[in-house]
TITORZA-936265 format. One record per residue (C-alpha): x, y, z. Coordinates in steps of 0.2 Angstrom, whole numbers, plus 2048, in hexadecimal, padded with zeros to 3 digits. Each point is the difference from the previous one (the first is absolute). Layout:
<recs>
XYZ ...
</recs>
This chain:
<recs>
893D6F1E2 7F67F87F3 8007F07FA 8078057EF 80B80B808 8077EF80B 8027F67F0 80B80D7F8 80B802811 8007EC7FF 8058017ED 80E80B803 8067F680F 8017F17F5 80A80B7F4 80A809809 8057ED80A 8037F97EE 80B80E7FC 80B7FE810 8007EF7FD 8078017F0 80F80C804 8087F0806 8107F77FB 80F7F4805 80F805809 80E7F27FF 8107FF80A 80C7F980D 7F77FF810 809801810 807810807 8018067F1 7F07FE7F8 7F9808812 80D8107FC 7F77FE7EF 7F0802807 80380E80D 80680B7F3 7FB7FC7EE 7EF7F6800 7F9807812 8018147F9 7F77FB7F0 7F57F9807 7FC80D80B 80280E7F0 7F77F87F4 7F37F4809 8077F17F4 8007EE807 8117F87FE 8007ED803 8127FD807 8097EC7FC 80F7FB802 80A7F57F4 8127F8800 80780A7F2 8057FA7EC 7F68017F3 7F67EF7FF 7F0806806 80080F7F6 8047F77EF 7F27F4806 7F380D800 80380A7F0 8047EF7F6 7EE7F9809 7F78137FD 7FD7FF80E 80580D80B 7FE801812 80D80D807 8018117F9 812809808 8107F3805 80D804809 80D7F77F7 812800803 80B8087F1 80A7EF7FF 7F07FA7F8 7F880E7F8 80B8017F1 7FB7ED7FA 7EF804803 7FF8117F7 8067F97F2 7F57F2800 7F480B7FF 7F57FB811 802816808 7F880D7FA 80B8107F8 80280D80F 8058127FD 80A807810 7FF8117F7 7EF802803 800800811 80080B80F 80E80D802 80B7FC812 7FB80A810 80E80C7FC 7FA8027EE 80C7F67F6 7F87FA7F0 7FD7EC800 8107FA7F6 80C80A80A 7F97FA812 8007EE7FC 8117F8800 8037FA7F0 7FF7EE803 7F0802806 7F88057EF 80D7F77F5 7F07F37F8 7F28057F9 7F47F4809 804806813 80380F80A 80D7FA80F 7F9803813 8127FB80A 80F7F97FF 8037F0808 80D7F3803 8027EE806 80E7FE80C 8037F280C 7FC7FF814 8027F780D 7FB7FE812 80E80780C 7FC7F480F 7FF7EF7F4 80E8057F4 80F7F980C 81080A803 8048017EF 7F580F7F8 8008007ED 8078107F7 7FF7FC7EE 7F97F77F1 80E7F4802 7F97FC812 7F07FC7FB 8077F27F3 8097F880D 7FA7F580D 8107FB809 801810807 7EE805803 7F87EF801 7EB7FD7FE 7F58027F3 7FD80F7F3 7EF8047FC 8008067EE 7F28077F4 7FB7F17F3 8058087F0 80F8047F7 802812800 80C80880E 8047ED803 80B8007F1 808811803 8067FA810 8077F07FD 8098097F3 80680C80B 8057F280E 80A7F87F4 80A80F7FB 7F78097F1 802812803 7F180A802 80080B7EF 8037EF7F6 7F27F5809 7F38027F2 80E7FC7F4 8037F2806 7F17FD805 7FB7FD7EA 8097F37FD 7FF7ED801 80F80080B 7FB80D80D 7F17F8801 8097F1805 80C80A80A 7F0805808 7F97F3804 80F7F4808 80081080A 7F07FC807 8027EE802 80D80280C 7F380580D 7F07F57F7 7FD7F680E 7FF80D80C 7F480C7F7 7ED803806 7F58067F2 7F480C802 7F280B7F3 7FD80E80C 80A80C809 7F57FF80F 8067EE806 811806801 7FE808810 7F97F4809 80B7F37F8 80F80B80A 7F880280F 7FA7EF803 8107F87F8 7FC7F97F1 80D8097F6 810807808 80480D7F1 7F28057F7 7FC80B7EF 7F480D801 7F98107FA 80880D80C 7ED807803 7FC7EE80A 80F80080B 7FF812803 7EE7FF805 8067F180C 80C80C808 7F8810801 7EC7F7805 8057F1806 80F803809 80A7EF7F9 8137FE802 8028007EE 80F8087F5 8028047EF 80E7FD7F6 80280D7F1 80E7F87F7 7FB7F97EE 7EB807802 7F88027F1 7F580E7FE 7F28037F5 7EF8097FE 7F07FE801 7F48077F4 7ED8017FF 7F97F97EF 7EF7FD7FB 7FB7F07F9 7FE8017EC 7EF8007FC 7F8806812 7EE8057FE 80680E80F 80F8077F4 7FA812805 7FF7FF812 80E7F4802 80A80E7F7 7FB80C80D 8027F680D 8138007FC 8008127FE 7FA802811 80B7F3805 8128087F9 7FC810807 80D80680C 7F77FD80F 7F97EF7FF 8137FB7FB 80780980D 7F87F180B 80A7F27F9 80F80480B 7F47F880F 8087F07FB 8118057F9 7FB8037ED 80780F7F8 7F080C7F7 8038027EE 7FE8127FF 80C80C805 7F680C808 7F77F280A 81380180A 7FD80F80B 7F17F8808 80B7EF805 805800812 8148037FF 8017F180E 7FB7F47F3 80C8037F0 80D7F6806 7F57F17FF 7FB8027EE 8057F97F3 8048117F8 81080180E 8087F07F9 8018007EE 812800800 7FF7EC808 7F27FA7F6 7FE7FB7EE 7F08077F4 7F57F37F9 8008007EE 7EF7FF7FA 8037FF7EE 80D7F0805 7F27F7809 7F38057F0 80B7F87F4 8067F080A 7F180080E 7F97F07F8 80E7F77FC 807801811 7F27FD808 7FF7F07F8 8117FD803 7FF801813 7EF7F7802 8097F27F7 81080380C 7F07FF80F 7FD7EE7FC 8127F87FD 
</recs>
């Protein structure tokens, strides 16, 4: 081979490795068992089909860092995950991209886009949902005592289940329980929940167990604060204790009663030099197989057809099979008081 022959063969490695390196972008979620299900079955087969580099971070959920980067323009992730709690208040304040579910790929058993998502899942315009998910309570069956908690109402009262109770540090689901604790039916909680008086209903519900409270920011300390004792009753996603149970072989039980379950959606972050890609990516990522994986840690695919590849053995543990104990978080609520009670309960932090 000649030497001209040599340079072009050089040239065109250097542009062929430029090109590689450009079809690139940033995949933000949730980490832990969840984020590895995430990874075996959305950003590992894409990878693999499309040769596309996907950096994977983790982050603790909201939507603070994303409202920092498009305020800044400065934007360093291109797809979040982003719970549906949140993805109303940031839709509207105009930090996501506008997705059309519509567009993408039919379900395995040919069921047009709209018709195989649940509705929920495609209810905003800035996200197409990936699983339904709820946060219940646990605890750990060999440092709970005799008394094992069945209810809300259990987890609010610590002369019968004495110890700590590790809670997320953030208003929502927080709220909702107290509410419930105290008596609020479940249909009524948002409601409540909107005036000045429920919110102080609310929060003298919590006080009765202030001093007993561990804060946390992420859902991977809660496992270990049940296994090593740090927390006696502890909120979590379901994903995180069902991982702990199935992997990890912990003495940990659920308690249904009072979950709130939600959705996750992927977004893209407004002004993402990678709008294209990322768009595909999610595409790939809804499909009916790749969601047919998030049952590995007991959350429920968003698509219909994705159910006939879920392993009957795990439906009870969905989230899916105890709709009727739970309560929907309300999205639109948490858009229009999000702030305001936020502020509210970092104030009620420091008293």
């Amino acid at each position: 081979m000649t030497l001209k022959h040599l340079s072009t063969a050089a040239a065109l490695s250097v542009l062929f490795a430029s090109q590689t390196f450009a079809a690139e972008m940033t995949v933000v979620s949730f980490g832990g068992a969840y984020g590895a299900a995430q990874k075996k079955h959305m950003l590992d087969p894409y990878t693999a089909e499309t040769g596309t580099k996907l950096l994977f971070e983790d982050y603790s959920g909201g939507i603070a860092e994303i409202k920092a980067q498009v305020e800044a323009g400065n934007i360093q992730w291109d797809v979040v995950d982003i719970e549906v709690i949140d993805l109303e208040r940031a839709c509207s304040e105009g930090l996501l991209e506008v997705i059309d579910p519509a567009t993408f790929p039919k379900g395995a058993d040919g069921a047009a886009p709209l018709d195989d998502f649940i509705p929920s899942a495609v209810a905003n315009e800035c996200g197409v949902g990936n699983i339904v998910w709820t946060i219940i309570y646990a605890y750990n069956e060999e440092t709970v005592g005799d008394n094992k908690p069945l209810s809300i109402n259990d987890f609010f009262d610590t002369a019968k289940i004495p110890g700590k109770r590790a809670m997320r540090k953030r208003p929502q689901v927080n709220l909702e329980w107290a509410l419930i604790a105290d008596g609020v039916a479940r249909d009524q909680v948002y409601e409540v929940l909107s005036t000045d008086e429920g919110q102080a209903q609310a929060f003298a519900k919590l006080d009765t167990i202030k001093g007993d409270i561990v804060w946390f920011d992420s859902w991977s300390q809660v496992p270990q604060l049940l296994n090593d004792g740090g927390a006696t009753l502890g909120q979590s996603a379901n994903g995180r204790i069902f991982s702990a149970i199935k992997e990890d072989n912990k003495p940990f039980q659920m308690v249904w009663d009072a979950h709130i379950y939600d959705l996750d959606v992927w977004s893209i972050v407004k002004g993402s030099k990678n709008k294209d890609l990322a768009m595909d990516f999610i595409k790939f990522a809804t499909g009916t197989k790749p969601l047919s994986g998030m049952p590995d840690v007991a959350y429920g695919p968003t698509r219909k057809s994705s159910m006939a590849l879920v392993d009957p053995a795990v439906v009870p543990d969905l989230p899916t099979s105890h709709l009727d104990e739970g309560l929907k978080a309300d999205g639109i609520f948490w858009a229009d008081y999000g702030e305001s009670l936020g502020e509210k309960f970092n104030e009620w932090l420091l008293k």
